[in-house]
C-alpha positions as CSV (number, residue, x, y, z in Angstrom):
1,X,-1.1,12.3,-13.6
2,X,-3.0,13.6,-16.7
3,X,-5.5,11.1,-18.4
4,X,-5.9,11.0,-21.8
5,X,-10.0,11.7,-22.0
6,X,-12.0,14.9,-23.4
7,X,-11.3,16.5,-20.2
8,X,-7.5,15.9,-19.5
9,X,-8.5,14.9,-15.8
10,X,-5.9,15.3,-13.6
11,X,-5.6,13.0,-10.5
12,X,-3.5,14.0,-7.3
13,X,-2.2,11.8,-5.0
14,X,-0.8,12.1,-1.1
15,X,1.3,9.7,0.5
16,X,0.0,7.7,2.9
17,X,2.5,5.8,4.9
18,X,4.1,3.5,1.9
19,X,0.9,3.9,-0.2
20,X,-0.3,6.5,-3.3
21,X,-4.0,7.4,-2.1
22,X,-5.7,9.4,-4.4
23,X,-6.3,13.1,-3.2
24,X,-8.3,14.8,-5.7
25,X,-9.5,14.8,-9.6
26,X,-10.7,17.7,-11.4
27,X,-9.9,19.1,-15.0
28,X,-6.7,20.1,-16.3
29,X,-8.5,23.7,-17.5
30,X,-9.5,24.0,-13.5
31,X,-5.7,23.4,-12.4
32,X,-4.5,26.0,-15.2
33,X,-6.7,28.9,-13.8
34,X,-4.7,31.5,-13.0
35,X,-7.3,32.5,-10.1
36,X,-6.0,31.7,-6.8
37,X,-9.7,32.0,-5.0
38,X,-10.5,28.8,-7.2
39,X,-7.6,26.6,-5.1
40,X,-8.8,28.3,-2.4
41,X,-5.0,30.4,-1.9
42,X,-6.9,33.9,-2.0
């Protein structure tokens, strides 16, 4: 999911048996770089 603020905060979510839990938020500019050390796939 992408918010609507400044930031475009993106928020993850896992499932959890038959619940959403919320995994991790962090700006849409973070999830676009093309760096794979920053999402720790390096």
């Amino acid at each position: 999911m992408v918010d609507q603020d400044p930031a475009q905060t993106v928020t993850t979510h896992r499932l959890d048996g038959e619940q959403h839990m919320v995994r991790a938020t962090m700006p849409l500019a973070w999830v676009l770089n093309p760096d794979p050390a920053e999402h720790d796939l390096g």
